[in-house]
C-alpha positions as CSV (number, residue, x, y, z in Angstrom):
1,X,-7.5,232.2,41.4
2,X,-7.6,228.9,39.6
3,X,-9.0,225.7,40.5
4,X,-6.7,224.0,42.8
5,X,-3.9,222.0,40.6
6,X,-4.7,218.1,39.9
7,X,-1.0,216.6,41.4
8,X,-2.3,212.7,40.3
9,X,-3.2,213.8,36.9
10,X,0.3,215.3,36.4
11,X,2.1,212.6,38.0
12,X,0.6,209.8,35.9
13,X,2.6,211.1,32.9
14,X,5.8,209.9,34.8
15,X,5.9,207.0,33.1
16,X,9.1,205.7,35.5
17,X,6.9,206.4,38.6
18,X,4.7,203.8,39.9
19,X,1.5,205.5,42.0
20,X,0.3,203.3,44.8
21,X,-3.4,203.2,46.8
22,X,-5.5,202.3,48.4
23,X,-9.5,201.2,48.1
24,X,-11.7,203.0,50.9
25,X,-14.7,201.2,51.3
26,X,-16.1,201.4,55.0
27,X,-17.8,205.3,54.1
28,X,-16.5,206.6,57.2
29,X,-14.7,210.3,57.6
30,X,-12.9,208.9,59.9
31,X,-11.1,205.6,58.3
32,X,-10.6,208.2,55.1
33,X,-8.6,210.4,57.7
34,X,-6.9,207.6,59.2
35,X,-6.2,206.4,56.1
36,X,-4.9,209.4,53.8
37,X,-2.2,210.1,57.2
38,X,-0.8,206.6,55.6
39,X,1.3,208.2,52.7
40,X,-0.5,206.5,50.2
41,X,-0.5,208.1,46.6
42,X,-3.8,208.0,46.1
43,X,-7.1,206.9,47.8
44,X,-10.0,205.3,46.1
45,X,-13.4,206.4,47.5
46,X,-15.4,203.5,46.4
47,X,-19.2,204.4,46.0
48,X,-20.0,201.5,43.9
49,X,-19.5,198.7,46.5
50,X,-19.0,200.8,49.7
51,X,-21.9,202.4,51.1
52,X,-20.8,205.3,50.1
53,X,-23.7,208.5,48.7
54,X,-22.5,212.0,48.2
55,X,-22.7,213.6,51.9
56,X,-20.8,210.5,52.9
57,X,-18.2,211.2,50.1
58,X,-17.9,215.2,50.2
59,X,-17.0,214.4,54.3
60,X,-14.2,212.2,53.3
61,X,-13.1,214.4,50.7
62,X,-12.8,217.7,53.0
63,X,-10.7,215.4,55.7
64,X,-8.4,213.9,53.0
65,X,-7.6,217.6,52.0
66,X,-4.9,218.2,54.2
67,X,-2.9,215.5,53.4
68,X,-0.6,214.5,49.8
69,X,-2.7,211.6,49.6
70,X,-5.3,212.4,46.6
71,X,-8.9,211.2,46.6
72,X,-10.3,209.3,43.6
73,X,-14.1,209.0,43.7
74,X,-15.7,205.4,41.6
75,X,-19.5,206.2,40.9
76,X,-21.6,203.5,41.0
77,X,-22.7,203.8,37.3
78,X,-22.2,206.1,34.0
79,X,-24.6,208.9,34.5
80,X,-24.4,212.6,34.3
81,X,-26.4,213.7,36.7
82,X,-24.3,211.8,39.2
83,X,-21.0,212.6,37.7
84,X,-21.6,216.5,38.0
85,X,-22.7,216.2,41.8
86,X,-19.2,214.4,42.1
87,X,-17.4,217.0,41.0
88,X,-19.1,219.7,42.4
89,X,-18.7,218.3,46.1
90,X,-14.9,218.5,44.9
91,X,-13.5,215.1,43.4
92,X,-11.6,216.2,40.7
93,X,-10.2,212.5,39.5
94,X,-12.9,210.0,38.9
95,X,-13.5,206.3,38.2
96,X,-16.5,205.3,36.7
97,X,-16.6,201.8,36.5
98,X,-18.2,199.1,33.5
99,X,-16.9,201.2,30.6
100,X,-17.6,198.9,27.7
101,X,-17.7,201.1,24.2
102,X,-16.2,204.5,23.0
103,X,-19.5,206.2,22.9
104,X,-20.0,205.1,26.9
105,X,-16.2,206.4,27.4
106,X,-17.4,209.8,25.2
107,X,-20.4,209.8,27.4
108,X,-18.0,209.9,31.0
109,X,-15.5,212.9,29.5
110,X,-18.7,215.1,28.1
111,X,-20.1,214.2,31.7
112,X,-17.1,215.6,33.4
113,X,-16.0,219.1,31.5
114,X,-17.9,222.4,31.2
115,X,-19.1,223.6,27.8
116,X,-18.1,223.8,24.9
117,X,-16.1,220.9,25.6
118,X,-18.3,218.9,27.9
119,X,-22.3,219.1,29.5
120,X,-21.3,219.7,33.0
121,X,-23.4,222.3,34.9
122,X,-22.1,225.3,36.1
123,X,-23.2,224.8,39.7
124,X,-20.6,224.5,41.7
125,X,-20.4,227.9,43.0
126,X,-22.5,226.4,45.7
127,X,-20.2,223.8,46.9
128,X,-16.5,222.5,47.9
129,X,-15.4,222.3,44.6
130,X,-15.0,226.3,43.7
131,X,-14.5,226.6,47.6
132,X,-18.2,227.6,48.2
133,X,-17.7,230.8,45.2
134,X,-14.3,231.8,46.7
135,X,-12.3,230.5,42.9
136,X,-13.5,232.9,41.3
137,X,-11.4,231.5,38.3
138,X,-12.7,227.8,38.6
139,X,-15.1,227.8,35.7
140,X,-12.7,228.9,33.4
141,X,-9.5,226.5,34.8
142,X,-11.7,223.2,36.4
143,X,-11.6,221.3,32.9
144,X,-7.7,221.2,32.9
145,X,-7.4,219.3,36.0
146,X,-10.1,216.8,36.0
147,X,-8.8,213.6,35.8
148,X,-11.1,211.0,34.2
149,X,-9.9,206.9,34.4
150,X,-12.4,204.5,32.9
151,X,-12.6,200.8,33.7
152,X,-12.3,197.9,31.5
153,X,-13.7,194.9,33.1
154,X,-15.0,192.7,30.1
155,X,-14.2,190.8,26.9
156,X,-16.5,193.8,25.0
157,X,-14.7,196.8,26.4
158,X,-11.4,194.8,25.7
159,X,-12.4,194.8,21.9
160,X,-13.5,198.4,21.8
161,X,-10.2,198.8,24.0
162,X,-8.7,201.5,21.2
163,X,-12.0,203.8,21.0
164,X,-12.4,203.8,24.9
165,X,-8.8,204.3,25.7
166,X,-8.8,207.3,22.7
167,X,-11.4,208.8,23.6
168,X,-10.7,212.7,24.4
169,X,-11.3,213.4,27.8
170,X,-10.1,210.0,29.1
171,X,-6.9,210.2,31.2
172,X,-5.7,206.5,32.5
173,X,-7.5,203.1,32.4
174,X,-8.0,200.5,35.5
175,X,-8.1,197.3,34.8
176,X,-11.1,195.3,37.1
177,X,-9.4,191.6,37.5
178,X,-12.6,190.0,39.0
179,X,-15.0,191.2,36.4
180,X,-13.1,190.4,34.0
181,X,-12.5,187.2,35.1
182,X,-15.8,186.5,35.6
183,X,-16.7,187.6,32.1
184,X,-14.4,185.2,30.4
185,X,-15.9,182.1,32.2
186,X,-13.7,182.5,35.4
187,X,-14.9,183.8,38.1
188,X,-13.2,184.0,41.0
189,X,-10.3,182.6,39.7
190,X,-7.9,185.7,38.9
191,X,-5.1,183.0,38.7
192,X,-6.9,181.6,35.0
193,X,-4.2,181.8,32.2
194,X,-6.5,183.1,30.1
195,X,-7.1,186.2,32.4
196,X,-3.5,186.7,32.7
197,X,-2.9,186.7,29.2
198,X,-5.8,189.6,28.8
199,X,-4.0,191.7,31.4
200,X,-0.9,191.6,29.6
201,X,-2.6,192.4,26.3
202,X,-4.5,195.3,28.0
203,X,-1.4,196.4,29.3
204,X,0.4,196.6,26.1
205,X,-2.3,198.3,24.1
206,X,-3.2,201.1,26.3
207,X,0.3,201.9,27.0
208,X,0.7,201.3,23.1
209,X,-1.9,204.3,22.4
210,X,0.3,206.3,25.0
211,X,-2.1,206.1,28.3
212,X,-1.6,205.6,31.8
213,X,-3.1,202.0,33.3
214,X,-3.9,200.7,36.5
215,X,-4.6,197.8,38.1
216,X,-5.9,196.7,41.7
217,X,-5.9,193.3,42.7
218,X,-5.5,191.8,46.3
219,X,-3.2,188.5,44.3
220,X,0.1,189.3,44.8
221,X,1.3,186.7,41.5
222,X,-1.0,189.1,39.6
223,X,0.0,192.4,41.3
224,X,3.7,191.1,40.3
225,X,2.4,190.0,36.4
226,X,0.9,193.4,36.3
227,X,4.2,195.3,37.8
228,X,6.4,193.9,35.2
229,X,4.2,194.8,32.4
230,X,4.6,198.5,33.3
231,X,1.7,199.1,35.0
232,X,1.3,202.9,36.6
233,X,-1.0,202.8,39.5
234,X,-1.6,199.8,41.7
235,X,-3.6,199.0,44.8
236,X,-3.4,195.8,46.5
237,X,-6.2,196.1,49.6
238,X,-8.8,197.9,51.0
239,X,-9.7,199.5,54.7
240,X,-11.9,196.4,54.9
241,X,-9.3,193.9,54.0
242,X,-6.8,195.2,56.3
243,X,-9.2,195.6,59.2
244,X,-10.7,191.9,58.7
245,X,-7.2,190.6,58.3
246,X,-5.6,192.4,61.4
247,X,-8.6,191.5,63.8
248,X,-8.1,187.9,62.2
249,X,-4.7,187.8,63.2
250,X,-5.1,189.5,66.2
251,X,-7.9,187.1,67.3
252,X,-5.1,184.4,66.3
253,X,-2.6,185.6,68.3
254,X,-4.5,185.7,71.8
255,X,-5.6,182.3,70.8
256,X,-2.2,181.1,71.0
257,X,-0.9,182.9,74.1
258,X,-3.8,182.4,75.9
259,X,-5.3,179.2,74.8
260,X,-8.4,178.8,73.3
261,X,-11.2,182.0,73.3
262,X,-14.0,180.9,75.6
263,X,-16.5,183.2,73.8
264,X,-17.5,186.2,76.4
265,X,-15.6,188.1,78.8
């Protein structure tokens, strides 16, 4: 028996379908449940910003397994050691975030494949990812369906854009809108020209050198910029945005029917 078949990786080559997601910070089984019952494309378990640690993540994972939603796991940082628990809790597609050079891109793909290709471990007879021992195959098949996407989030990794985005072993790009606005003197203010102009000529290039690229970006002007460019996989929100934004608006609403909120009940 193989390891189980990566549906996201093999989609992304549809260049005429868009994929869209969703970011799932809140590090909760049950919001990732919740969530993945949406019929979203994908979800984003985000371990760099959320509060996320690998127990919290391999719980998520197991509940998002019985939907056609697929997981994508972003690490908190570029290191091996944390790349290879990842995978052996199960996440077959990661995001590993701050992806400046070639050698750092190099660095992710050796991370994420067994040898000869790759450094990965062979561990993960003891967890989700082989189904506890159970693929008896995956060791031999688990390198063809991991799915690796780098992100590209400053002006360096934009000029070393060609040797990240060629590296072997890298499978799509995501571009990060607020570091990268940040890093060219705008942060905060994804609506900068000169922001815009670097999406587009992200865009171009890595679709140029035949990859897939993503975006995710709460702007809807950018979401739309980003669309028309051609982009592949987009998210516009997270479990947090829509929760603060519907209790917001709910909070709004029995304001006006029922006049002002006196504060207690």
């Amino acid at each position: 028996m193989p390891a189980p078949h990566n549906r996201f990786k093999q989609a992304l080559k549809d260049q005429s379908r868009r994929l869209h997601g969703l970011w799932v910070a809140l590090a909760s089984a049950h919001v990732a449940e919740l969530c993945a019952g949406s019929g979203f494309d994908w979800l984003l378990l985000d371990a760099e910003h959320g509060p996320n640690d690998i127990p919290l993540l391999a719980a998520q994972l197991a509940v998002i397994a019985r939907f056609d939603t697929h997981p994508i796991v972003r690490l908190p940082v570029n290191e091996s050691w944390l790349i290879k628990q990842a995978l052996d809790i199960g996440a077959q597609t990661l995001l590993i975030p701050m992806v400046n050079s070639g050698e750092e891109a190099k660095a992710a793909a050796k991370a994420c494949l067994y040898p000869p290709q790759g450094i990965r471990g062979l561990g993960a007879g003891l967890g989700r990812a082989s189904n506890f021992g159970r693929i008896g195959d995956y060791v031999a098949t688990a390198n063809d369906e991991i799915c690796l996407i780098v992100q590209i989030e400053s002006r360096k990794a934009m000029e070393n854009l060609e040797d990240i985005v060629t590296t072997e072993g890298v499978d799509a790009v995501l571009i990060g809108p607020a570091d990268l606005a940040a890093d060219l003197g705008f942060p905060g203010r994804v609506d900068a020209p000169q922001l815009q102009d670097a999406i587009r000529d992200i865009i171009c290039r890595v679709k140029a050198l035949g990859k897939p690229v993503g975006i995710m970006t709460g702007d809807a002007a950018l979401a739309r910029l980003a669309q028309d460019e051609g982009i592949g996989f987009l998210s516009m929100t997270s479990d947090v945005g829509l929760l603060a934004s519907a209790a917001a608006r709910h909070l709004a609403q029995l304001r006006g029917e029922n006049g002002k909120a006196d504060g207690g009940y």
